[in-house]
N, C-alpha and C positions, 0 to 999 in steps of 0.2 A: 203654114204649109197646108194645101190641102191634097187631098189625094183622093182619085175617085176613078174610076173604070170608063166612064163615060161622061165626056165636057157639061150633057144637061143636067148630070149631079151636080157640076161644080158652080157650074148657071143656075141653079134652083139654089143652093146656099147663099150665091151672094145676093140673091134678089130676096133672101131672106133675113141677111143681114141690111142688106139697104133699109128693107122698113123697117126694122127694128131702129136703126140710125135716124131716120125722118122719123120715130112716134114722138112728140115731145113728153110723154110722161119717161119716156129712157133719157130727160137729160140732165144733168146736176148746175144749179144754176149757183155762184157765188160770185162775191162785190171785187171787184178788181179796179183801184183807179177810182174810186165812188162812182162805178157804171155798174149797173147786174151784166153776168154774160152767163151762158151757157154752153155745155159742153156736156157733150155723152158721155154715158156713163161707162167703165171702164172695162174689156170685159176681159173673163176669167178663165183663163185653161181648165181642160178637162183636172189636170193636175192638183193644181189650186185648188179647184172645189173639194178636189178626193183629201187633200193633204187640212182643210177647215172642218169635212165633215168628221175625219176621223180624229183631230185636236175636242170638237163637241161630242163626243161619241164615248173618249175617254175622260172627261169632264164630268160626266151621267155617270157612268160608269164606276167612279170615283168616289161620286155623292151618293150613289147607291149602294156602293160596299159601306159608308157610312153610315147611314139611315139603317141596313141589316147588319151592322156590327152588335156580336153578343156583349150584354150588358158588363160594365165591370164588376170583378170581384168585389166590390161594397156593397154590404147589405142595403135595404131599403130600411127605413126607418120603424117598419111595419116588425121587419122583422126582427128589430135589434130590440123594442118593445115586449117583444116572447117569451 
């Protein structure tokens, strides 16, 4: 859906997505039939993005509470040596 105040917003989007659609590096090509074909690649709601960035965001997040997790109670060897 698109939604816009004025028709030449809605006319500047899709003539933004038209060339996006004609670039050939936006198409995904794979063997169908032992032919190659192509096809565009797929695209992603505002949503989507929000909902992979913040899946990668607590992934870091994650790894990073690990990485500063305080050491365990087990001496080092250095100190069991003392």
């Amino acid at each position: 859906m698109q939604k816009a105040r004025y028709s030449n917003d809605v006319m500047r989007f899709r003539r933004y997505l038209g060339m996006h659609y004609a670039d050939e590096r936006n198409t995904v090509t794979y063997a169908e039939g032992g032919c190659e074909r192509k096809r565009p690649r797929r695209l992603t709601t505002i949503a989507e993005q929000q909902e992979a960035i913040a899946a990668r965001d607590a992934t870091i997040e994650s790894q990073r509470a690990e990485i500063e997790a305080p050491k365990s109670a087990t001496s080092s060897c250095a100190e069991i040596a003392r």
